[in-house]
FILO-360216 format. One record per residue (C-alpha): residue number from 0; residue in one letter; x, y, z. Coordinates in Angstrom, 3 decimals. Layout:
<nodes>
+------+------+----------+----------+----------+
! bapa ! dofi !       xx !       yy !       zz !
+------+------+----------+----------+----------+
!  NUM !    A !        X !        Y !        Z !
...
+------+------+----------+----------+----------+
</nodes>
This chain:
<nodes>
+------+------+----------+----------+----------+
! bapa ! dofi !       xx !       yy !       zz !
+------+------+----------+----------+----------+
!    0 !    X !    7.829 !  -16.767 !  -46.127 !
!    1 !    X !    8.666 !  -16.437 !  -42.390 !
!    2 !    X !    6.192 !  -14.608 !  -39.996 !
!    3 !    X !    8.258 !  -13.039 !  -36.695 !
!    4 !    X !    6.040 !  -12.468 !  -33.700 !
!    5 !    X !    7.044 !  -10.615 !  -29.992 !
!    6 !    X !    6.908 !  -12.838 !  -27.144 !
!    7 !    X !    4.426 !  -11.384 !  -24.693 !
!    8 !    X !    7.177 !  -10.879 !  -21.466 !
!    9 !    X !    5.275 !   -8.982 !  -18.340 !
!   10 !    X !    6.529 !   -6.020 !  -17.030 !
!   11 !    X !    7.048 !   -5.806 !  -12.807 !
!   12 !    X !    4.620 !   -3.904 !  -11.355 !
!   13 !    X !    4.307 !   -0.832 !   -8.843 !
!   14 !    X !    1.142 !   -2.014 !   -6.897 !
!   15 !    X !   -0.116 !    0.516 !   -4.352 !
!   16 !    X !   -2.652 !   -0.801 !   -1.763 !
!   17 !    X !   -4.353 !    2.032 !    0.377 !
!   18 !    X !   -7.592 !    3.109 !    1.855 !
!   19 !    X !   -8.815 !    4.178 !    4.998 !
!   20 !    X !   -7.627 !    3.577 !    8.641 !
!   21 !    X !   -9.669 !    0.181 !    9.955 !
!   22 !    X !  -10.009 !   -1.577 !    6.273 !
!   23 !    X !   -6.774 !   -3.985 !    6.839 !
!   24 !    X !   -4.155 !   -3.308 !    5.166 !
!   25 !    X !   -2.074 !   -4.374 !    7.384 !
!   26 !    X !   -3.882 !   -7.495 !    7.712 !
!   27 !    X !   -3.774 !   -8.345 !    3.826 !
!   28 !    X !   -0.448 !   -7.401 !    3.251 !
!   29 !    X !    0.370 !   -9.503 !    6.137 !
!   30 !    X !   -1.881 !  -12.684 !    4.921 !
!   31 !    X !   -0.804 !  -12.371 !    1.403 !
!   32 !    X !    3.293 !  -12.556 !    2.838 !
!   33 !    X !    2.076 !  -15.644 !    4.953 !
!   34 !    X !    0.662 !  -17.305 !    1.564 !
!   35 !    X !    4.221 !  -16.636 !    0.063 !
!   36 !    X !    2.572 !  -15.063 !   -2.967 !
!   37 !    X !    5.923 !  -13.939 !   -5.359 !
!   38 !    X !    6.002 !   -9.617 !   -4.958 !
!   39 !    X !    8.638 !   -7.919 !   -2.569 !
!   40 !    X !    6.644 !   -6.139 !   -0.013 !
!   41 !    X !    8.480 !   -2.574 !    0.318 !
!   42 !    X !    8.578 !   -1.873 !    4.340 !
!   43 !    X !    7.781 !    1.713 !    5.177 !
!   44 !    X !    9.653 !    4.004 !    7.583 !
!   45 !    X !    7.443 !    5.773 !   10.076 !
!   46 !    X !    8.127 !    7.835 !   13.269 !
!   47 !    X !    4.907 !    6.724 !   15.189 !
!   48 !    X !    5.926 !    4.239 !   18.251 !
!   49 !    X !    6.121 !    0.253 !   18.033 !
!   50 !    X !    3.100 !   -1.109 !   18.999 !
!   51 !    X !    3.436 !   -4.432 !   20.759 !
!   52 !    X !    3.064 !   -6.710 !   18.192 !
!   53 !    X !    5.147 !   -4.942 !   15.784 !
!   54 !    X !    8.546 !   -6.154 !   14.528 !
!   55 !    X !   11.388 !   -3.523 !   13.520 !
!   56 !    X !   11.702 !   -3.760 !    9.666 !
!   57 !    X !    9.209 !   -5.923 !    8.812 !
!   58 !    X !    6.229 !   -4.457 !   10.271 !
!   59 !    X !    8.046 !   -0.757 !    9.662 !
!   60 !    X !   11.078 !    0.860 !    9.970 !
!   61 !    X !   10.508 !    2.651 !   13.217 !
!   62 !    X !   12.814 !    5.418 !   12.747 !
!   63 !    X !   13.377 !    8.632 !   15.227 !
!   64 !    X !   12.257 !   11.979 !   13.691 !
!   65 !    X !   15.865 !   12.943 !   13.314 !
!   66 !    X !   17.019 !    9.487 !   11.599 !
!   67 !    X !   13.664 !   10.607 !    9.447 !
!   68 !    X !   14.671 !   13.955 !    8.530 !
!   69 !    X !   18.054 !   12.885 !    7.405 !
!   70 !    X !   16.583 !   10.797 !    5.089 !
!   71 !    X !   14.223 !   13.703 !    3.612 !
!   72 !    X !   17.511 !   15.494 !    3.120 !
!   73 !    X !   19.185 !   13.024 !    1.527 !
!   74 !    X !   16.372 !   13.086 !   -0.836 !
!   75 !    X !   15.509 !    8.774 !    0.148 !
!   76 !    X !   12.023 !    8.294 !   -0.374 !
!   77 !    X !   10.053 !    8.076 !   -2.751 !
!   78 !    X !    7.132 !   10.328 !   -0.813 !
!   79 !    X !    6.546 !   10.869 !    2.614 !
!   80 !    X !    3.825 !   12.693 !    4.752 !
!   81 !    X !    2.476 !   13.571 !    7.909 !
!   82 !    X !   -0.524 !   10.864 !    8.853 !
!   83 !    X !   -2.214 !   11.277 !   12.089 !
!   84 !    X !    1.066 !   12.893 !   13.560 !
!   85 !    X !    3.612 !   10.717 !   12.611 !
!   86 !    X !    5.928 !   10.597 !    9.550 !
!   87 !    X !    5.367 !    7.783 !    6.989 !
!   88 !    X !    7.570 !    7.558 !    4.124 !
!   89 !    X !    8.553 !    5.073 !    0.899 !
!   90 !    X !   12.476 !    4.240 !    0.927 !
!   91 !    X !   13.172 !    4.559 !   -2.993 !
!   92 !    X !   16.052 !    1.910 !   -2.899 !
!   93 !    X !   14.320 !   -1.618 !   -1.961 !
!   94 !    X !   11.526 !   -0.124 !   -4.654 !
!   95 !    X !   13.828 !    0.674 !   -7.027 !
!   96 !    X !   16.389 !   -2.609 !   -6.867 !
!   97 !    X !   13.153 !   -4.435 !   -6.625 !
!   98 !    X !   11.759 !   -3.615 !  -10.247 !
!   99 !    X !   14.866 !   -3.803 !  -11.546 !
!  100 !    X !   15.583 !   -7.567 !  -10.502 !
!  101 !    X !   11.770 !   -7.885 !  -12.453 !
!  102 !    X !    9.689 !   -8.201 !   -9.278 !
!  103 !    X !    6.306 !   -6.820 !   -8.645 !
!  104 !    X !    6.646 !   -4.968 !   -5.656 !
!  105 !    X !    3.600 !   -3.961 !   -3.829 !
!  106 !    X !    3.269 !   -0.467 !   -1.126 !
!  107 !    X !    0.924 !    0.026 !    1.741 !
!  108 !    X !    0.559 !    3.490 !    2.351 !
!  109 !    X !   -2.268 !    5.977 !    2.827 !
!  110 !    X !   -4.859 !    7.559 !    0.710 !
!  111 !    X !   -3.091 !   10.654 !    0.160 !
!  112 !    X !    0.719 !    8.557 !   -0.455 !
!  113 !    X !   -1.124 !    6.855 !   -3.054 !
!  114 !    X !   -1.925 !    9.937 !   -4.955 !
!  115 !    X !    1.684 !   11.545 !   -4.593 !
!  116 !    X !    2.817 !    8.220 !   -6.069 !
!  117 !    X !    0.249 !    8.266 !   -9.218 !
!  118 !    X !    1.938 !   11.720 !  -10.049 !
!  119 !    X !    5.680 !   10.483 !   -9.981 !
!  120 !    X !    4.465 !    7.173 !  -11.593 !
!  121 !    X !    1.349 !    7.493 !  -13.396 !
!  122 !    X !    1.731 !    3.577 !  -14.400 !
!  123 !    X !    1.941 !    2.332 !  -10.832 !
!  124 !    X !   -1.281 !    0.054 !  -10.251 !
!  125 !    X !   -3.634 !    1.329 !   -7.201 !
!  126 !    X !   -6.229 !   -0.954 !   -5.378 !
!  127 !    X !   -8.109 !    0.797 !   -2.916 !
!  128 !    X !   -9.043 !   -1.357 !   -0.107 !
!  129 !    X !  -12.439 !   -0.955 !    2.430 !
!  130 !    X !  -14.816 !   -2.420 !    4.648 !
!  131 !    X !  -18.793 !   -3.396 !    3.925 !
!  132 !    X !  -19.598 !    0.317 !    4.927 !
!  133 !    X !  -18.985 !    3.095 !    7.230 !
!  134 !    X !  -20.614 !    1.652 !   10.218 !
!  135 !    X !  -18.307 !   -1.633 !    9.955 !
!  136 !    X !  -14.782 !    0.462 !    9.435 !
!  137 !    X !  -15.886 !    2.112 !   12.887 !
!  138 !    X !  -15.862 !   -0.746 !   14.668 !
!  139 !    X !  -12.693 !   -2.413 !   13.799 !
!  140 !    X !  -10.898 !    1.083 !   14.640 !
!  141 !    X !  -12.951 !    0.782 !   17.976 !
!  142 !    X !  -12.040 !   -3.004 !   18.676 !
!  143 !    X !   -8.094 !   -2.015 !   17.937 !
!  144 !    X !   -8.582 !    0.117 !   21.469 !
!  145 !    X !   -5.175 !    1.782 !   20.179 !
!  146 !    X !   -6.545 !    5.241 !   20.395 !
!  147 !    X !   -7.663 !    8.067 !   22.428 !
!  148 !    X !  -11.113 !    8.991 !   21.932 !
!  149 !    X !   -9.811 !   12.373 !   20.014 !
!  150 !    X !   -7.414 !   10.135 !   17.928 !
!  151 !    X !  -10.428 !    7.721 !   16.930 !
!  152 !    X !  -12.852 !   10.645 !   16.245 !
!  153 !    X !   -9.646 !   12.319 !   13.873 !
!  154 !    X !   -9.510 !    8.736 !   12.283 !
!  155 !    X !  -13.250 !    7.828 !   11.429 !
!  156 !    X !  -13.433 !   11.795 !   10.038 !
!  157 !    X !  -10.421 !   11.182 !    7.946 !
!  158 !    X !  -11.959 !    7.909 !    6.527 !
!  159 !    X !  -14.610 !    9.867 !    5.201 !
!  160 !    X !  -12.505 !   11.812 !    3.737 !
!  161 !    X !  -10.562 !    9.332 !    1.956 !
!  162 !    X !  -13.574 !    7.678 !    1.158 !
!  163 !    X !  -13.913 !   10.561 !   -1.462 !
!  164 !    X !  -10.668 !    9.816 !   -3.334 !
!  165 !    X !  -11.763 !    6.276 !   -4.518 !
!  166 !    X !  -12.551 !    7.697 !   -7.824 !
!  167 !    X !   -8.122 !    8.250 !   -8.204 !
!  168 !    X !   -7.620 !    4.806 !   -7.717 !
!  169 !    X !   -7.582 !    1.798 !  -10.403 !
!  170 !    X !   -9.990 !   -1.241 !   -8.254 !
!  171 !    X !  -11.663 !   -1.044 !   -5.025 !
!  172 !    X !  -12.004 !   -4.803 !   -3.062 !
!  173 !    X !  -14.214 !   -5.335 !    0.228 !
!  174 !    X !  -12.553 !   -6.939 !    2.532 !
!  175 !    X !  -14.980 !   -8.648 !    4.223 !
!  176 !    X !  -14.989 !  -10.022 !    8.091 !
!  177 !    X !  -13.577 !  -13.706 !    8.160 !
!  178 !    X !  -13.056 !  -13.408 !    4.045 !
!  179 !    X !   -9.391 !  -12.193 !    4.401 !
!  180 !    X !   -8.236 !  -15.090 !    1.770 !
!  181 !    X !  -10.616 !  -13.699 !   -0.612 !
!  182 !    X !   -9.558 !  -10.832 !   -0.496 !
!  183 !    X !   -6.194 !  -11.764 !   -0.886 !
!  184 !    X !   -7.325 !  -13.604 !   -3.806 !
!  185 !    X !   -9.458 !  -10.718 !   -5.013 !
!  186 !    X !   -5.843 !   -8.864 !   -5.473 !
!  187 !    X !   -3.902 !  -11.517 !   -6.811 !
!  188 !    X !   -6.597 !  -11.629 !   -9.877 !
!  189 !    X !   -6.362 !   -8.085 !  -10.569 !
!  190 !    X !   -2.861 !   -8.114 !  -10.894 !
!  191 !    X !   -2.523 !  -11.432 !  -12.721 !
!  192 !    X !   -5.112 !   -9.439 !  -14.852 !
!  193 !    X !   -2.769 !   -6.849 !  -15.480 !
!  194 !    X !    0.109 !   -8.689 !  -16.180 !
!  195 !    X !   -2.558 !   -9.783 !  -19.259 !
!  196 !    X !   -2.822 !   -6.745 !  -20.751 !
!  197 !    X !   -1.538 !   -6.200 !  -24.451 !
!  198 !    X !   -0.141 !   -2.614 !  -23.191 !
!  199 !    X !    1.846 !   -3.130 !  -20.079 !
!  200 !    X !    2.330 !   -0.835 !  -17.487 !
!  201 !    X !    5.634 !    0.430 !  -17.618 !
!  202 !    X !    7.038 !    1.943 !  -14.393 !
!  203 !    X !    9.667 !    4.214 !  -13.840 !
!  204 !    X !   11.116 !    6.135 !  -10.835 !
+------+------+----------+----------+----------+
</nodes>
């Protein structure tokens, strides 16, 4: 007598990291790209300006509002919203051809992008990502010195805000001053983790 089993194949994942303004995102995503870890990192459109360190499409898309609004009507992104004045929006194609080719593809977007996502894919994965505490998130928006003192004031409220939404999110991780590779490696774990589980995540869009 012959026993069949199912070979355990992972399933790509829709990995959303977020958070608040000042907890380095940016900073991650960029560290875990420099480490060449093996996810396509989607690049989001915005209409805020280029800041000088910025690269057009791999930093963002830095898109007019009109080139923006075209793609609202054309019905392009996956979600999009208004954050701190500017537009910020998920193109649904790279996401989309991504999972398909079997890649994990991990997002950077906001607090409240990460929600709108959970709704139209309840699987995706969401890692919230912060600082030590309040008083530590307010000084690396300070030290950025890219901001008005009304902008900064609008930022550090909003982080509070946010703050309050951890609870619709899967994993929080610190990341620490001068720990950036662990928290790189913090994420890699959960979602080598995941890709453990005996019922996958299946993701559709």
């Amino acid at each position: 007598m012959t026993s069949e089993f199912t070979i355990h194949t992972p399933s790509p994942l829709l990995i959303i990291l977020s958070g608040p303004s000042g907890a380095g995102k940016d900073t991650v995503m960029q560290r875990m790209k420099e480490r060449g870890l093996p996810f396509h990192f989607v690049v989001t459109a915005t209409t805020r300006a280029k800041r000088d360190n910025e690269v057009h499409g791999k930093d963002y898309w830095f898109l007019s509002n009109e080139e923006f609004a075209r793609m609202i009507e054309d019905d392009d992104l996956i979600e999009y919203a208004i954050v701190y004045g500017d537009y910020k929006g998920i193109p649904k194609d790279q996401v989309r051809a991504a999972l398909a080719s079997g890649n994990d593809v991990v997002m950077r977007i906001d607090v409240q992008g990460a929600e709108t996502v959970r709704k139209l894919a309840p699987e995706a994965l969401l890692i919230f990502i912060t600082s030590e505490n309040e008083q530590e998130l307010e000084r690396r928006l300070r030290d950025r010195k890219t901001e008005t003192n009304d902008s900064l004031a609008l930022r550090i409220a909003t982080a509070r805000k946010e703050h309050q939404r951890i609870e619709a999110f899967d994993y929080v991780v610190i990341n620490r001053d001068f720990h950036l590779d662990e928290t790189v490696d913090a994420i890699r774990s959960i979602i080598e983790a995941e890709h453990h589980r005996v019922q996958q995540r299946k993701v559709t869009l």
